[in-house]
ChimeraX commands (.cxc) that place a marker at each C-alpha (Angstrom):
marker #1 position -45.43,-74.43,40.26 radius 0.5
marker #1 position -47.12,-73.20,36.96 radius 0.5
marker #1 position -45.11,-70.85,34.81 radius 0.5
marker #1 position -47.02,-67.86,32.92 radius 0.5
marker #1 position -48.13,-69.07,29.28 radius 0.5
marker #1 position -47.39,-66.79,26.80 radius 0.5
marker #1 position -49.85,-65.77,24.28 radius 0.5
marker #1 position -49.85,-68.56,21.49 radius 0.5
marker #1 position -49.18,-71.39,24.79 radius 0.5
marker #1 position -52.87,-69.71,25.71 radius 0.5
marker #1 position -54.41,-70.14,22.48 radius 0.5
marker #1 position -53.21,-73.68,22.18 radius 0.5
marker #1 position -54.58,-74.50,25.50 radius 0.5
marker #1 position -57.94,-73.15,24.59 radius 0.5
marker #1 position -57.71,-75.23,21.73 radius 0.5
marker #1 position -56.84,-78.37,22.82 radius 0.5
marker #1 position -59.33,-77.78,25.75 radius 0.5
marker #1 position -62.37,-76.99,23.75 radius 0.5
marker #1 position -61.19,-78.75,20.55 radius 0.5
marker #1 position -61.15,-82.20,22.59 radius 0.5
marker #1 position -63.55,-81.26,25.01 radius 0.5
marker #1 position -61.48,-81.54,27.96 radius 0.5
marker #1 position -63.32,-80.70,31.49 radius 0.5
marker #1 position -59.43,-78.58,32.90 radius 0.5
marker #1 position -59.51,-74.83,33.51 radius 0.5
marker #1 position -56.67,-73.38,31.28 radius 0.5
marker #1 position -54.96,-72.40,34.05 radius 0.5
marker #1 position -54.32,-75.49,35.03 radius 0.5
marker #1 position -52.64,-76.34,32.43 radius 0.5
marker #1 position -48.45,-76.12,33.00 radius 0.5
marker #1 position -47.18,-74.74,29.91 radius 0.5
marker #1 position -43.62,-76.96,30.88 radius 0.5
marker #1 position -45.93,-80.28,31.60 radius 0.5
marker #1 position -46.12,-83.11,29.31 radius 0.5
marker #1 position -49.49,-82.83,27.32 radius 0.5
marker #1 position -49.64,-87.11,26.88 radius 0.5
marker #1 position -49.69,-89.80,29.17 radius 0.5
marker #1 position -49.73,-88.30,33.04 radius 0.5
marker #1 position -50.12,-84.83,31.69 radius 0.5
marker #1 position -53.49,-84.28,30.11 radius 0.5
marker #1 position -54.41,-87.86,29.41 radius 0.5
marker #1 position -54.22,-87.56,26.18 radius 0.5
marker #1 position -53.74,-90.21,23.91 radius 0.5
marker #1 position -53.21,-91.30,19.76 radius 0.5
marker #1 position -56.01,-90.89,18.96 radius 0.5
marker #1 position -56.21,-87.04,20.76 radius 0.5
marker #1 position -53.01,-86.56,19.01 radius 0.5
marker #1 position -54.51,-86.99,15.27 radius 0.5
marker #1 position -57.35,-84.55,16.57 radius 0.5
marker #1 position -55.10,-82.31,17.44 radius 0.5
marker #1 position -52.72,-82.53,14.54 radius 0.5
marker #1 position -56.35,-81.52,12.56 radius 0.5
marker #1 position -56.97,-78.44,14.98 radius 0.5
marker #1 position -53.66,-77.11,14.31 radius 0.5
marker #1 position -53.81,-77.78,10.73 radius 0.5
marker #1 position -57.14,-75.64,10.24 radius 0.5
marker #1 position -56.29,-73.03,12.78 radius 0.5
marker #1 position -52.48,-72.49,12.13 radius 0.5
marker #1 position -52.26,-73.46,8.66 radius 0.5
marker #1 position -49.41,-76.01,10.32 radius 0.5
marker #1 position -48.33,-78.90,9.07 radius 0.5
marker #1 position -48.03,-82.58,11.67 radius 0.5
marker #1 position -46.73,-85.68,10.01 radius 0.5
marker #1 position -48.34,-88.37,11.75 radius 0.5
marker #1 position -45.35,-90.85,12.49 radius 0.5
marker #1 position -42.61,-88.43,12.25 radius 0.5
marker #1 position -39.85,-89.16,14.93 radius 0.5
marker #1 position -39.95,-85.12,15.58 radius 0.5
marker #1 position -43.65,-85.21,16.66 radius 0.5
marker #1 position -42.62,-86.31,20.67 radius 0.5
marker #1 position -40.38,-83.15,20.98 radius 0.5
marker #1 position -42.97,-81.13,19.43 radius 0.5
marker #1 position -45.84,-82.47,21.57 radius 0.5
marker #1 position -43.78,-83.27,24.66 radius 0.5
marker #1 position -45.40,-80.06,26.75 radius 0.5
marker #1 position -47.55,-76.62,25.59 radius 0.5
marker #1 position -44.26,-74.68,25.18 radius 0.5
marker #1 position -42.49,-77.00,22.76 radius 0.5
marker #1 position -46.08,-77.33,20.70 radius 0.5
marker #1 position -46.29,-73.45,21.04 radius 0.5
marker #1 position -42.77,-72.83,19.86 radius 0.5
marker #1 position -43.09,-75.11,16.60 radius 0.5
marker #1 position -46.12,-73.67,16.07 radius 0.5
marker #1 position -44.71,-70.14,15.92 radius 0.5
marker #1 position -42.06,-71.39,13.84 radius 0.5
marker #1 position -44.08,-73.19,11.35 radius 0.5
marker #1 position -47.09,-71.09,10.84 radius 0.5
marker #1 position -48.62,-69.51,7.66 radius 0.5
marker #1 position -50.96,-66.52,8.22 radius 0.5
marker link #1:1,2 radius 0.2
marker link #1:2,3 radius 0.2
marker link #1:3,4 radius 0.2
marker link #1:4,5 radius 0.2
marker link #1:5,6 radius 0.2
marker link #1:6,7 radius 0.2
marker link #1:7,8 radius 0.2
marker link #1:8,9 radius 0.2
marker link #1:9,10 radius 0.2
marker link #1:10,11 radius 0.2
marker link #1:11,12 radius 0.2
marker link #1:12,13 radius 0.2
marker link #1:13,14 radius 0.2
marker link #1:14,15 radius 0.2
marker link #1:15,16 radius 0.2
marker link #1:16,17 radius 0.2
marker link #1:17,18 radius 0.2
marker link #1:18,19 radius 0.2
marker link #1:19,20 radius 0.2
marker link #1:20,21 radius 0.2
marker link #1:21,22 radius 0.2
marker link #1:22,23 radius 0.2
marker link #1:23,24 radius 0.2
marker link #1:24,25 radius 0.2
marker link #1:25,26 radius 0.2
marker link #1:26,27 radius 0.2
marker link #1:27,28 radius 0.2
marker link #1:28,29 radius 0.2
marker link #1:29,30 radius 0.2
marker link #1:30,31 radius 0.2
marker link #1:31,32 radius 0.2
marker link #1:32,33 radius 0.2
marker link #1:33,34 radius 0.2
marker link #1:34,35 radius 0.2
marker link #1:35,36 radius 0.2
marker link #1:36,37 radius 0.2
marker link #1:37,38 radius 0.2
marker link #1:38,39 radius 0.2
marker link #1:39,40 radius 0.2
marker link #1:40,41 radius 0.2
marker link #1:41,42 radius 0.2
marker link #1:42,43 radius 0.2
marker link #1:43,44 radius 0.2
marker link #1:44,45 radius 0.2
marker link #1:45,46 radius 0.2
marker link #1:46,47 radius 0.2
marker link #1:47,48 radius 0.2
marker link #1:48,49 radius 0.2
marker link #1:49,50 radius 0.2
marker link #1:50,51 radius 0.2
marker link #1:51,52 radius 0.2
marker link #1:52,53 radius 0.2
marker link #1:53,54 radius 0.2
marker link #1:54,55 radius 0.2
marker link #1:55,56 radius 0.2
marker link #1:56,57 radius 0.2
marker link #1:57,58 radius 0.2
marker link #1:58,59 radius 0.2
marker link #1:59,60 radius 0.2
marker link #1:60,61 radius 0.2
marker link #1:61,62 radius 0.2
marker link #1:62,63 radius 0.2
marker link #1:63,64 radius 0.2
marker link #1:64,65 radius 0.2
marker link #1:65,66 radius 0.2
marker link #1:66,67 radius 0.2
marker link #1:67,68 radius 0.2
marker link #1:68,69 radius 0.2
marker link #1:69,70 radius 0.2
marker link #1:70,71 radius 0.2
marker link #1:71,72 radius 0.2
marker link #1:72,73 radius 0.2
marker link #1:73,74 radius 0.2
marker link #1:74,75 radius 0.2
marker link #1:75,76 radius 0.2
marker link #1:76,77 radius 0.2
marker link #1:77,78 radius 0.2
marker link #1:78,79 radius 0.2
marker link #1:79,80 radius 0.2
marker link #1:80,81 radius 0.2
marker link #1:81,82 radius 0.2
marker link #1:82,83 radius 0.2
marker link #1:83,84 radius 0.2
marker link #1:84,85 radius 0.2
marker link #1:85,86 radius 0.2
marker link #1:86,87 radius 0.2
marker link #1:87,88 radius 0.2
marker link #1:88,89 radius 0.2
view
């Protein structure tokens, strides 16, 4: 079952949808679901793309090869919540 995204786990799957030109309808996306591997499919290279999106649209900062980044990217909510704790307006 797919729990209700909140507002910034929308955004981000907008993002990551249209940023990486995924063919998924954003509500098909479970905001508890692992976005790498047998989530989304995506992958390292997705990842750096991403880290970019977020970096331009949420002033955030991703350190490529920091031991954090797998709890931060493990699903939409974690990614969400570190990006509401980490953003710059």
């Amino acid at each position: 079952m797919i729990t209700t995204p909140t507002k910034i786990e929308s955004e981000l799957a907008t993002l990551i949808i249209e940023g990486l030109n995924l063919d998924i309808d954003r509500e098909h996306i479970d905001p508890d679901g692992p976005i790498f591997g047998e989530g989304l499919g995506l992958d390292s290279i997705d990842a750096l793309e991403l880290g970019m999106l977020l970096s331009s649209t949420y002033h955030v900062t991703i350190t490529p090869g920091d031991k954090k980044n797998d709890e931060i990217f493990k699903s939409l909510r974690s990614l969400g919540q570190y990006v509401e704790q980490h953003r710059q307006a």
